[in-house]
LUMBA-514667 format. One record per residue: residue number from 1; chain; x, y, z of N, C-alpha, C in turn. Coordinates in pm, whole numbers, plus 50000, padded with zeros to 5 digits. Example, Ala and Ser with C-alpha at 12.3 -4.5 7.8 and 13.67 -1.06 7.14 Angstrom:
residues 2
(site 1,'A',(51319,49431,50780),(51230,49550,50780),(51320,49670,50780))
(site 2,'A',(51285,49775,50708),(51367,49894,50714),(51290,50003,50787))
//
This chain:
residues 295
(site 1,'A',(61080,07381,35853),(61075,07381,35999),(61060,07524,36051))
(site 2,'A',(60976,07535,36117),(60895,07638,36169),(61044,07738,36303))
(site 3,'A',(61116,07854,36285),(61128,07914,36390),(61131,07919,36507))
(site 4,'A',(61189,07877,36614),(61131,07902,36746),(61124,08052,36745))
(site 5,'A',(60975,08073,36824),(61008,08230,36854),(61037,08266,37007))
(site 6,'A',(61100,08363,37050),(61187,08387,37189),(61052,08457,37281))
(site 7,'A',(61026,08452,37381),(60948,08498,37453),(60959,08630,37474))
(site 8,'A',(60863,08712,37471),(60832,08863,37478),(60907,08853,37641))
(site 9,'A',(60950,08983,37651),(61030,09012,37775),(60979,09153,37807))
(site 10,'A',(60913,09200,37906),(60924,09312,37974),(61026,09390,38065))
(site 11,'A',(61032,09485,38061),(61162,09544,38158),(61109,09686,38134))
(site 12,'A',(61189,09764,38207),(61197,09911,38232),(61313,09988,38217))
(site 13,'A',(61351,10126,38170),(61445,10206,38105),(61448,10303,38223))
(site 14,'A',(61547,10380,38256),(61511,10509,38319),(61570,10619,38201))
(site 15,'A',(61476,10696,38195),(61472,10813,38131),(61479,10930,38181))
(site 16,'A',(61553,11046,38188),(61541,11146,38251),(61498,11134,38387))
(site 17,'A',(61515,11037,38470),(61488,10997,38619),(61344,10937,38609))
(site 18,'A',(61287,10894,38512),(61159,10849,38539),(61169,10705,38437))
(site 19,'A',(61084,10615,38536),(61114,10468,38462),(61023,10420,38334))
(site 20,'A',(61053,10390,38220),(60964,10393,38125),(60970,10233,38099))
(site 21,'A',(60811,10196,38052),(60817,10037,38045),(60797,10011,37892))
(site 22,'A',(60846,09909,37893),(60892,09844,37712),(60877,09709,37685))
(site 23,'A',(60827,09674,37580),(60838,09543,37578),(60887,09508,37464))
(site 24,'A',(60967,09370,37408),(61079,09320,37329),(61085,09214,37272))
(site 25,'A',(61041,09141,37146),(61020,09012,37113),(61039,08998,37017))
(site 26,'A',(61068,08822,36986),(61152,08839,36829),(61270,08852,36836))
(site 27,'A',(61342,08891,36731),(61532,08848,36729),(61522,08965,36616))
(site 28,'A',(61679,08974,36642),(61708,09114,36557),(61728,08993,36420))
(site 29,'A',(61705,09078,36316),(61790,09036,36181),(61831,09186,36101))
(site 30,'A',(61975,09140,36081),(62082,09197,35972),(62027,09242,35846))
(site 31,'A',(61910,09218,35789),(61899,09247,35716),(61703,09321,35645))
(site 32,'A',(61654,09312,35855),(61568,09360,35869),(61540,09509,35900))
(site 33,'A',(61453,09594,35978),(61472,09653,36030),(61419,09660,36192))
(site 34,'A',(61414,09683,36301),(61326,09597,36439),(61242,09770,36386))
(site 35,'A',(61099,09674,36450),(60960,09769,36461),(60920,09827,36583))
(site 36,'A',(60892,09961,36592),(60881,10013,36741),(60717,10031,36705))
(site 37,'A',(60663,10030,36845),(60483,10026,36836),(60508,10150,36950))
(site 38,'A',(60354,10270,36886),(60373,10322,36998),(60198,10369,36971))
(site 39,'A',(60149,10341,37130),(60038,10327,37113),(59959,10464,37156))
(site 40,'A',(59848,10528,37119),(59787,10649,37160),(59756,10684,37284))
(site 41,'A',(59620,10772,37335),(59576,10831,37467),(59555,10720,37503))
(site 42,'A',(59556,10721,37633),(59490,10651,37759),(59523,10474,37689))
(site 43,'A',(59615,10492,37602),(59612,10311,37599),(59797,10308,37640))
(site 44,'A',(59825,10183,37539),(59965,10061,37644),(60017,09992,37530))
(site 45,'A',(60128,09949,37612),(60217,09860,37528),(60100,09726,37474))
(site 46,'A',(60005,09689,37602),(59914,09585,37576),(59836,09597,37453))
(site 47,'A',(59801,09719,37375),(59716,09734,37287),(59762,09695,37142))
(site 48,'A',(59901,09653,37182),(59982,09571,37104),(60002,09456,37089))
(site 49,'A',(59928,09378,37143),(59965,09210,37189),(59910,09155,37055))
(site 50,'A',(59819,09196,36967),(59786,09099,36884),(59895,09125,36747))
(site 51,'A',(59944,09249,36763),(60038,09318,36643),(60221,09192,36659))
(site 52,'A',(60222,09230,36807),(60357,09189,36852),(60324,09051,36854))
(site 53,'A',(60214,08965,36889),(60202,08804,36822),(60269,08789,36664))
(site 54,'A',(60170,08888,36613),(60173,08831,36472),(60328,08900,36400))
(site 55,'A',(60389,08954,36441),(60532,09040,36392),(60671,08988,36393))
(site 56,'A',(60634,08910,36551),(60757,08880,36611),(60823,08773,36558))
(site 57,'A',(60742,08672,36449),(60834,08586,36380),(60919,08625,36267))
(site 58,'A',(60873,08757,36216),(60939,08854,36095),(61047,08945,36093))
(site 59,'A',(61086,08963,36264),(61107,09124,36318),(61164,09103,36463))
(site 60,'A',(61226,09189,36482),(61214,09268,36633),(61139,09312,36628))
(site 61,'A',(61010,09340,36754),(60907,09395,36798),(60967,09467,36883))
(site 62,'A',(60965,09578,36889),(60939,09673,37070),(60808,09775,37056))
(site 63,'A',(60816,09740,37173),(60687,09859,37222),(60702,09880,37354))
(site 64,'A',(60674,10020,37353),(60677,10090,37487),(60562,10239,37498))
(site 65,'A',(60537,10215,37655),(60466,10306,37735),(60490,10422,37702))
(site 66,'A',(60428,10532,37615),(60485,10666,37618),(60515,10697,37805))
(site 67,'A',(60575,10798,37845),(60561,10875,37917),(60430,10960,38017))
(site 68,'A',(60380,10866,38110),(60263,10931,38145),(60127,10821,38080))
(site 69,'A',(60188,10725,38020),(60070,10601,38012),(60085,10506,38027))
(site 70,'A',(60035,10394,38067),(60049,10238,38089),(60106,10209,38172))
(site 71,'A',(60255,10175,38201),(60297,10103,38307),(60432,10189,38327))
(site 72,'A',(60427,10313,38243),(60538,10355,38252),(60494,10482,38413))
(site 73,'A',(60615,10588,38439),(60566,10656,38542),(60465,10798,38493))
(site 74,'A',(60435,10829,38590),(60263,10970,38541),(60397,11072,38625))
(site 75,'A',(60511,11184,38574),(60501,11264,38666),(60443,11400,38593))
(site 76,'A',(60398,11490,38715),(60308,11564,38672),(60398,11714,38574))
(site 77,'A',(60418,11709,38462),(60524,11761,38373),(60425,11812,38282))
(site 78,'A',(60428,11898,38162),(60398,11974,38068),(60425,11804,37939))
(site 79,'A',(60308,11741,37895),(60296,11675,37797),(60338,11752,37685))
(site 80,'A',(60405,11700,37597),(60391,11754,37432),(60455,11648,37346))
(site 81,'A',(60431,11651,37229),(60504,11611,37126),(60654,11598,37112))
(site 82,'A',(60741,11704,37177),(60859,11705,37200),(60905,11659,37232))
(site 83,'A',(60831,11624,37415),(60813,11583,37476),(60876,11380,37473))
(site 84,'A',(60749,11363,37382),(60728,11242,37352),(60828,11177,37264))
(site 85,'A',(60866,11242,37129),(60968,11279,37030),(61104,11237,37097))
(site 86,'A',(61151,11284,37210),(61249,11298,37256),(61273,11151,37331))
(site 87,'A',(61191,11123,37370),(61154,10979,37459),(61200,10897,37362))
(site 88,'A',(61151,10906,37271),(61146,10775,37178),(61277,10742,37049))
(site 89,'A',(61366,10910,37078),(61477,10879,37002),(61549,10866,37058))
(site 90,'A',(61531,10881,37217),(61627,10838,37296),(61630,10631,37379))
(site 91,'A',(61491,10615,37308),(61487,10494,37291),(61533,10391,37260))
(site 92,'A',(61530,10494,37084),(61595,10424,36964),(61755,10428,37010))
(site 93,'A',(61783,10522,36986),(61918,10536,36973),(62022,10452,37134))
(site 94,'A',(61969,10441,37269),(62035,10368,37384),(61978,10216,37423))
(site 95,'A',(61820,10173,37330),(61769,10064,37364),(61795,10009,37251))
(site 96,'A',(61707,10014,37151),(61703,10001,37037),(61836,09966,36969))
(site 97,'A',(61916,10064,36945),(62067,10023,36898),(62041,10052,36755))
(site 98,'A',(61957,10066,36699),(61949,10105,36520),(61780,10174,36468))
(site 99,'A',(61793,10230,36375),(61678,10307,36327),(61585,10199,36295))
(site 100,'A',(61442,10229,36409),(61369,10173,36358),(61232,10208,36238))
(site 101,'A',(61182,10098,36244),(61050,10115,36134),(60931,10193,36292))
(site 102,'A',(60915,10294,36303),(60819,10358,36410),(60638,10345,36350))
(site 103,'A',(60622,10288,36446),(60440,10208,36359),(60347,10324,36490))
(site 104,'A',(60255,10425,36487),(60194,10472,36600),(60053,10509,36601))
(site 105,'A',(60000,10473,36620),(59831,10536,36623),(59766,10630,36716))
(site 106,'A',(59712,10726,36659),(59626,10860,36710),(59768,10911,36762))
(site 107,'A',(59747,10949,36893),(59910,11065,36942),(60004,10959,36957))
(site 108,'A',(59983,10863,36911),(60140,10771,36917),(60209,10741,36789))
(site 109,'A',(60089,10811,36707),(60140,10843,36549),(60184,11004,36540))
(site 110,'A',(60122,11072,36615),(60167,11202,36612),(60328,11270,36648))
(site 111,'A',(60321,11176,36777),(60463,11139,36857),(60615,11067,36747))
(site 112,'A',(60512,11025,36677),(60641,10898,36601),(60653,11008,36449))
(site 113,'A',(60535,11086,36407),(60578,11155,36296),(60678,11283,36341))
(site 114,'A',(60679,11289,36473),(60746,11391,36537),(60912,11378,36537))
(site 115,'A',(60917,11262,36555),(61060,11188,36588),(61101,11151,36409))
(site 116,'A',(61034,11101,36276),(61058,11103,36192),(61106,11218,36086))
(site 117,'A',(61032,11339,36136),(61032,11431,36106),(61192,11559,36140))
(site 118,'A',(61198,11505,36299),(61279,11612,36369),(61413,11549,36405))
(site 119,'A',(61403,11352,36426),(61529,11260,36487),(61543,11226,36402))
(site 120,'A',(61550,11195,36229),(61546,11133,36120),(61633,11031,36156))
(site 121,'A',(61756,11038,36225),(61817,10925,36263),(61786,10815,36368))
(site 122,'A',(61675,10835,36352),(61601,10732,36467),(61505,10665,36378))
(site 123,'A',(61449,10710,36261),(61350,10631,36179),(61381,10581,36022))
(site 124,'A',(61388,10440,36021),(61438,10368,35911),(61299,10388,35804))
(site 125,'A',(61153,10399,35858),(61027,10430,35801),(60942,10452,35903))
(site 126,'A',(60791,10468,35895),(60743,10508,35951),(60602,10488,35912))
(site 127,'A',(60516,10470,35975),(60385,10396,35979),(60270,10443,36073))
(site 128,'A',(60165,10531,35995),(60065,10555,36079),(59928,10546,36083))
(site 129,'A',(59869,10505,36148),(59765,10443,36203),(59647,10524,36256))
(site 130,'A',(59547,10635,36174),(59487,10719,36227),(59499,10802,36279))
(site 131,'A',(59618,10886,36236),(59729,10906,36301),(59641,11067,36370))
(site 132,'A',(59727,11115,36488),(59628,11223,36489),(59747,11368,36481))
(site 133,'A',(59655,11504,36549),(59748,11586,36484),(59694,11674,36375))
(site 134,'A',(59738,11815,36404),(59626,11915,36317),(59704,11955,36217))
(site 135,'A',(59665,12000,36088),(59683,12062,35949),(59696,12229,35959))
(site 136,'A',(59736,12282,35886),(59704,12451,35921),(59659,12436,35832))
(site 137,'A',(59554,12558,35853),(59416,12572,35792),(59440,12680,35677))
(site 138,'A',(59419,12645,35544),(59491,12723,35458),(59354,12855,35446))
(site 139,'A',(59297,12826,35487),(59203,12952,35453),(59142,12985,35636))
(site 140,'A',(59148,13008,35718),(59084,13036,35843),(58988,13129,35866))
(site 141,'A',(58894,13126,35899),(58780,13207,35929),(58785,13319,36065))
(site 142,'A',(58764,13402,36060),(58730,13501,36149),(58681,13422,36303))
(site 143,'A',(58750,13424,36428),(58650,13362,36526),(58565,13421,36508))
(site 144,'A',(58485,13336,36584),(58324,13352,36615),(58322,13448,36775))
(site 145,'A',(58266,13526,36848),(58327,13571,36933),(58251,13485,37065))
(site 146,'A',(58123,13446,37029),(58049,13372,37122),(58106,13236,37143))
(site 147,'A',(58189,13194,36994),(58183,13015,37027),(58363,13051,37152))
(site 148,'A',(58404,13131,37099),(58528,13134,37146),(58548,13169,37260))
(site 149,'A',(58442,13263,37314),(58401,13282,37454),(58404,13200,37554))
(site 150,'A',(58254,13089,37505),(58283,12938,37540),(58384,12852,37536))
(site 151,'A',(58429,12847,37465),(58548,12758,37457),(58652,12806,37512))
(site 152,'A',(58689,12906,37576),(58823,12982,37668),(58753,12954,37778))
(site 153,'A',(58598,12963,37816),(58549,12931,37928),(58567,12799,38016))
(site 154,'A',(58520,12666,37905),(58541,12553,37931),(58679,12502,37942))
(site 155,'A',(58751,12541,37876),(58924,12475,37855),(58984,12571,38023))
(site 156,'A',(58925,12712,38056),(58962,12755,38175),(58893,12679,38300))
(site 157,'A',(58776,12621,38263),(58667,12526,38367),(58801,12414,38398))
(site 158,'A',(58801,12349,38316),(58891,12215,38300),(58999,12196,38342))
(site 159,'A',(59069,12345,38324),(59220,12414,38385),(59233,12362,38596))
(site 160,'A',(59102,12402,38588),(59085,12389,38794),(59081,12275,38795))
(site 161,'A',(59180,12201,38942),(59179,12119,38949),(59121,12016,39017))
(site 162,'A',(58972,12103,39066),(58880,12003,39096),(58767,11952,39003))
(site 163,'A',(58716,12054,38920),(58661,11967,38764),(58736,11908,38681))
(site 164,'A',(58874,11931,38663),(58938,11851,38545),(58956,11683,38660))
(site 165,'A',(58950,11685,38812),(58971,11553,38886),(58858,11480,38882))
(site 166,'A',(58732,11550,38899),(58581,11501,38876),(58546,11456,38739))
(site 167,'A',(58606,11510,38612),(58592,11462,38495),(58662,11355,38436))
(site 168,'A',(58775,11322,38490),(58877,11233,38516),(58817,11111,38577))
(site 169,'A',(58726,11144,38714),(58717,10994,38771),(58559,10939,38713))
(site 170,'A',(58489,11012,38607),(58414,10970,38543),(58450,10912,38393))
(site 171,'A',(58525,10961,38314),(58595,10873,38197),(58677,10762,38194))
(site 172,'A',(58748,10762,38336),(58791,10655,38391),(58707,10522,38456))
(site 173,'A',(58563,10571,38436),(58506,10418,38475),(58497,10357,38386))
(site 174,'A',(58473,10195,38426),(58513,10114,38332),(58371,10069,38193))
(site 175,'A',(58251,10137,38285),(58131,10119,38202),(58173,10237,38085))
(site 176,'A',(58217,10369,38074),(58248,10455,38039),(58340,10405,37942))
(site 177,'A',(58416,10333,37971),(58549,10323,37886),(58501,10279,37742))
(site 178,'A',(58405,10137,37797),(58321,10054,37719),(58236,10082,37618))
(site 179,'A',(58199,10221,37652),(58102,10287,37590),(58173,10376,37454))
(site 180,'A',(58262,10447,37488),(58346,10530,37447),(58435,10421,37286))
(site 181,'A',(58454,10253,37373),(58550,10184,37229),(58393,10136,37182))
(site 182,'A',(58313,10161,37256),(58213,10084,37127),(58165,10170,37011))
(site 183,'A',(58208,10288,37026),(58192,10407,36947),(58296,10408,36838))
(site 184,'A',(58401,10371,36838),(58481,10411,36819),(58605,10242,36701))
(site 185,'A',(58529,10125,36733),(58545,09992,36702),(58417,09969,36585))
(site 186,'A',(58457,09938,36490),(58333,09898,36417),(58300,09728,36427))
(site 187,'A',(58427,09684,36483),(58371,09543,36514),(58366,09505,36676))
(site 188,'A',(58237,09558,36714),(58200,09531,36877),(58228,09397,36926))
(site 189,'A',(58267,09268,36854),(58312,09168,36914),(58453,09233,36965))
(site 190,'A',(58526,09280,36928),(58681,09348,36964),(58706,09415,37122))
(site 191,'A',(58577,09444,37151),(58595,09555,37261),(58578,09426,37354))
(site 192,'A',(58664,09376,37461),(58645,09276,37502),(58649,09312,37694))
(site 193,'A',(58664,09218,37754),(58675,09265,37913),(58801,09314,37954))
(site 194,'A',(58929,09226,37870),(59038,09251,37855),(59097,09386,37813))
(site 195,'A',(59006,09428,37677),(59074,09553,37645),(59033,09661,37727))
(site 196,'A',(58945,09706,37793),(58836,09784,37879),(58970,09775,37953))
(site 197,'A',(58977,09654,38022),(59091,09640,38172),(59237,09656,38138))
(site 198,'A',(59293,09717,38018),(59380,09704,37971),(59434,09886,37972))
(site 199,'A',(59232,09930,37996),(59236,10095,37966),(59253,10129,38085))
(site 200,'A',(59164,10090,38135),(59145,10100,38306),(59212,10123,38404))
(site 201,'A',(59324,09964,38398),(59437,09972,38523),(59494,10077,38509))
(site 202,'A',(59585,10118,38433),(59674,10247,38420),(59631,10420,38497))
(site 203,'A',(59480,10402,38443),(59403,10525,38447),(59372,10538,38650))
(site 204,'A',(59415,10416,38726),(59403,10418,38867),(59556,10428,38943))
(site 205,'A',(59655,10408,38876),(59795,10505,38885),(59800,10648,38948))
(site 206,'A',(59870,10643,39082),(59933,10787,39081),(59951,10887,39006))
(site 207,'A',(59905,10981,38947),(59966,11043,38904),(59802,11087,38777))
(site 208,'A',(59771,10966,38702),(59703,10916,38603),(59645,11087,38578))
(site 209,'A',(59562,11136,38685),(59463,11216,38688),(59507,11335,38609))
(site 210,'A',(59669,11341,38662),(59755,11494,38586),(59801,11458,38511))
(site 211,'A',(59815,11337,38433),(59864,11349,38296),(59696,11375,38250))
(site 212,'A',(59582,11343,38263),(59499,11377,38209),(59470,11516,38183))
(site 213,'A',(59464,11573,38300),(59466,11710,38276),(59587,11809,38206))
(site 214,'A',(59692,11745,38230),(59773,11787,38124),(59785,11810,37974))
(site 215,'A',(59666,11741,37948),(59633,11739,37785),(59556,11847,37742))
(site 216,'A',(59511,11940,37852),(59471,12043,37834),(59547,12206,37871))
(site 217,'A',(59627,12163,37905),(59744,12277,37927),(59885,12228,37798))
(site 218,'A',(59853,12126,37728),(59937,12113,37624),(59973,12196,37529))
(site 219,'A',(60097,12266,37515),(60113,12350,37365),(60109,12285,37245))
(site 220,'A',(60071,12383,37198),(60036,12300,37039),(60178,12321,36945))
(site 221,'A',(60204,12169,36920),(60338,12142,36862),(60354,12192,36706))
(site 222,'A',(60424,12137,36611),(60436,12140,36459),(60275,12057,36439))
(site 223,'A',(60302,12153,36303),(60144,12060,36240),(60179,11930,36167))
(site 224,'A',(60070,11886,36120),(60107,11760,36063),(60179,11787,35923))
(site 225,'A',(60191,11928,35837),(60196,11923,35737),(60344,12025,35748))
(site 226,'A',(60387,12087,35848),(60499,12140,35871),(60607,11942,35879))
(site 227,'A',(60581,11898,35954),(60654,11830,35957),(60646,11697,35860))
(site 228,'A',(60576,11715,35773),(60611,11583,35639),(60641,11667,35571))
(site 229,'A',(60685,11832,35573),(60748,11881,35501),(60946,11882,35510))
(site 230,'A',(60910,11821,35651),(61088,11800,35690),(61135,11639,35705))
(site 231,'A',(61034,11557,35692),(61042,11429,35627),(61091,11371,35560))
(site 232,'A',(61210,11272,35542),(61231,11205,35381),(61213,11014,35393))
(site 233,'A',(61190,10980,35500),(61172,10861,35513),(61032,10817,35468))
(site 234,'A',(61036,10669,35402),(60911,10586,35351),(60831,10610,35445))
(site 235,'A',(60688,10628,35427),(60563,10646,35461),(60435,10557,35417))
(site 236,'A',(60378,10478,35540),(60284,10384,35517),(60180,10478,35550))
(site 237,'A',(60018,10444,35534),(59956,10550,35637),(59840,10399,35615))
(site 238,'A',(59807,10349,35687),(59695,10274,35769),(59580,10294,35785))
(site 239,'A',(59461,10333,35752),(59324,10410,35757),(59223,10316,35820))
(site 240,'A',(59184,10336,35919),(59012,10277,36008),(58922,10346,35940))
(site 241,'A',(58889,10280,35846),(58784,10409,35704),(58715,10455,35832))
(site 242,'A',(58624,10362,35975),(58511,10406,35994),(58504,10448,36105))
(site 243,'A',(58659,10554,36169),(58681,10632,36282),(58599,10759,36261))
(site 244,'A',(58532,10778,36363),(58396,10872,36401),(58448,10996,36457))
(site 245,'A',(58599,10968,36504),(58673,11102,36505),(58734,11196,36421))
(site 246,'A',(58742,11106,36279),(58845,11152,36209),(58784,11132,36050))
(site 247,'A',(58742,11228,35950),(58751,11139,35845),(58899,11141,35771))
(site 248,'A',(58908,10980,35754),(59027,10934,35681),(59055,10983,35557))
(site 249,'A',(58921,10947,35494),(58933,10998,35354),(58995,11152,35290))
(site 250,'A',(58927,11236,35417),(58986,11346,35419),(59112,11381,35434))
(site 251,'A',(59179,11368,35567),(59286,11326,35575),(59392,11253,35524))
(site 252,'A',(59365,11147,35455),(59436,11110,35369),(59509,11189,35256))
(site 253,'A',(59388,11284,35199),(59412,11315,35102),(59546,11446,35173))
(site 254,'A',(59508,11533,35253),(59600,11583,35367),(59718,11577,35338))
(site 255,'A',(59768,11425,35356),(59849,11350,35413),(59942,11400,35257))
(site 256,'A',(59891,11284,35158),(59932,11291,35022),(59941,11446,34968))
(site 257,'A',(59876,11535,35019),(59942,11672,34933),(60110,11696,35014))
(site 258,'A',(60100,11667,35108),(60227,11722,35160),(60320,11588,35172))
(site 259,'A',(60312,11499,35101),(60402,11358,35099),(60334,11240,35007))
(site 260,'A',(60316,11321,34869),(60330,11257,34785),(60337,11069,34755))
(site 261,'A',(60499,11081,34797),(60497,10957,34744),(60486,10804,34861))
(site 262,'A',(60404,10836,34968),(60308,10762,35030),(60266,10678,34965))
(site 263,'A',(60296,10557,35085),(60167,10465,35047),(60080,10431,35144))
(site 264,'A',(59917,10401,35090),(59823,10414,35150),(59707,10300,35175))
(site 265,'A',(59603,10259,35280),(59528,10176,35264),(59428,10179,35375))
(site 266,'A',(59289,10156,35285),(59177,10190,35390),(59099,10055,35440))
(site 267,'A',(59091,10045,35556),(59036,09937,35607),(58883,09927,35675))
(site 268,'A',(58819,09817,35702),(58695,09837,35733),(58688,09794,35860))
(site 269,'A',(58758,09924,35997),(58751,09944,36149),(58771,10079,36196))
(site 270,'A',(58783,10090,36300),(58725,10215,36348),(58875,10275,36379))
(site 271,'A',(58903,10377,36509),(59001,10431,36505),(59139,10373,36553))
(site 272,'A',(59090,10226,36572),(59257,10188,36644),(59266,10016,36561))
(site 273,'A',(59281,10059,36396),(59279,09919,36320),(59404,09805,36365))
(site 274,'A',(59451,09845,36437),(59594,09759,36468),(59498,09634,36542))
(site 275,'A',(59409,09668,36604),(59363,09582,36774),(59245,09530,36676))
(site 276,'A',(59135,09582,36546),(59033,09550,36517),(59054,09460,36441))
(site 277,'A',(59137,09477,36328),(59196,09372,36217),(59330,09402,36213))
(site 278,'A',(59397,09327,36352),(59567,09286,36344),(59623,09214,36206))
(site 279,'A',(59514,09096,36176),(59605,09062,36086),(59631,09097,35928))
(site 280,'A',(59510,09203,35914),(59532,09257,35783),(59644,09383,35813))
(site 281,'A',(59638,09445,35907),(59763,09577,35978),(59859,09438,35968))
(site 282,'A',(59911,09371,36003),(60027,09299,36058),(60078,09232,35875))
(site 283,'A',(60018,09184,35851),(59973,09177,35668),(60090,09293,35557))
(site 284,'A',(59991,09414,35591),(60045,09548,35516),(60171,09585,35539))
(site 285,'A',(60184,09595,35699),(60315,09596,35735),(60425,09512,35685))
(site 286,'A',(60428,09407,35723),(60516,09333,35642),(60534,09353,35541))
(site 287,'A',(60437,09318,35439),(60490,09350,35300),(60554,09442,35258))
(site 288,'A',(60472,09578,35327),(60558,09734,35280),(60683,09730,35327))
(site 289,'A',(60763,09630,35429),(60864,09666,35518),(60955,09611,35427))
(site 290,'A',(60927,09492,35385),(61020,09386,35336),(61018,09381,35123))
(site 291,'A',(60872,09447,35067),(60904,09491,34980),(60966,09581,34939))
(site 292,'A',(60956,09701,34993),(61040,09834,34995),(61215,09786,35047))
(site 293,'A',(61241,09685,35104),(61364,09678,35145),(61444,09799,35222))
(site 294,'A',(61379,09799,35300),(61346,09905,35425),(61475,09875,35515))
(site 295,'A',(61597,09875,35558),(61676,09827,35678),(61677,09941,35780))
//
């Protein structure tokens, strides 16, 4: 006899005076661990709906709005990793009630290796998903003085806040959006009206425009390889072999010099495999959670 499963519940937290939105499904078990989803740029708790379907009969599911996306509030603050880090162990530790398994893709993997790395008592394991986030460069090259010219030029262009608002209300259209996951999805049936409108609403929020531009006045946090050096929790890593931002393969290997005893798996979708093939992500997960005997 099949489970009843409990209906996903939305609600809101206040955090540091600003209201953060979350969502909650599934039943705790004693002998599980509950799974936190935390989803990248410009996306939502929604980019989770096919993960948190397929989880919630195994698990506590939560997922929540970073700070400055989805349904949570935009105030206009200095974004970072810390930032984010801090959000989410303060999650764990007053919502949550026990260390979870933290699952995050692109900066919501960056965010969650942040909190694994620095809150260890907030992460039972940890799971990432294309994850994003820079390496130090063991050999670095001399700038270039022309490319760097440019590039202090443009990042200072972007800085004013009438091109970084004009560049804003063009990535924010919805033909744009469309264009951008079809790049980026190797299975174009995926990119649907739903997910587009899922990018969309948020991005017409108060505020939306300066967390955008905030991503360009962002300090640059720990690297990815400083902090799996302060790491000791299980490590899944999730691969969209055919993200056009990122090679995996490369990265992977990245990943494994500085955390070894990883485990790993490459899939055939682009950069956000949770939403392209949920049920092979929803699949891996489980098994690694419940073979490893993860609480």
């Amino acid at each position: 006899m099949q489970t009843a499963i409990a209906p996903q519940q939305e609600t809101y937290w206040q955090w540091q005076n600003h209201a953060i939105h979350y969502v909650r499904a599934g039943k705790a078990h004693p002998d599980r661990p509950p799974i936190l989803l935390v989803h990248g740029f410009g996306a939502s708790t929604d980019h989770w709906r096919k993960n948190i379907q397929g989880l919630q009969q195994d698990f506590e599911v939560w997922a929540i709005d970073l700070l400055g996306f989805g349904r949570s509030a935009k105030p206009n603050l200095q974004y970072s990793g810390d930032l984010w880090r801090d959000q989410l162990h303060d999650f764990v530790t007053e919502i949550v009630g026990r260390p979870a398994v933290l699952v995050g893709n692109s900066l919501g993997g960056y965010a969650s290796l942040c909190v694994a790395a620095q809150r260890p008592a907030s992460a039972a394991g940890l799971v990432l998903l294309n994850c994003a986030g820079a390496f130090t460069d063991p050999h670095p090259t001399p700038p270039n003085p022309l490319r760097q010219f440019w590039g202090n030029t443009v990042r200072s262009l972007l800085l004013q806040p009438l091109p970084s608002f004009l560049l804003f209300q063009y990535v924010r259209q919805k033909s744009v959006i469309r264009r951008t996951l079809e790049k980026v999805y190797l299975d174009q049936s995926a990119v649907t009206d739903q997910l587009v409108e899922d990018i969309y609403r948020p991005a017409c929020d108060p505020g939306a425009a300066q967390v955008f531009a905030a991503v360009f006045k962002s300090p640059r946090g720990a690297t990815n390889d400083e902090l799996l050096q302060q790491m000791t929790c299980p490590l899944l890593l999730l691969w969209g072999e055919g993200d056009p931002w990122m090679n995996a393969r490369d990265r992977g290997k990245k990943f494994r010099e500085f955390y070894p005893q990883l485990t790993e798996h490459y899939l055939q979708a682009g950069h956000c495999p949770h939403d392209e093939v949920p049920d092979q992500v929803n699949s891996l997960l489980r098994s690694w959670v419940l073979e490893r005997g993860i609480r």
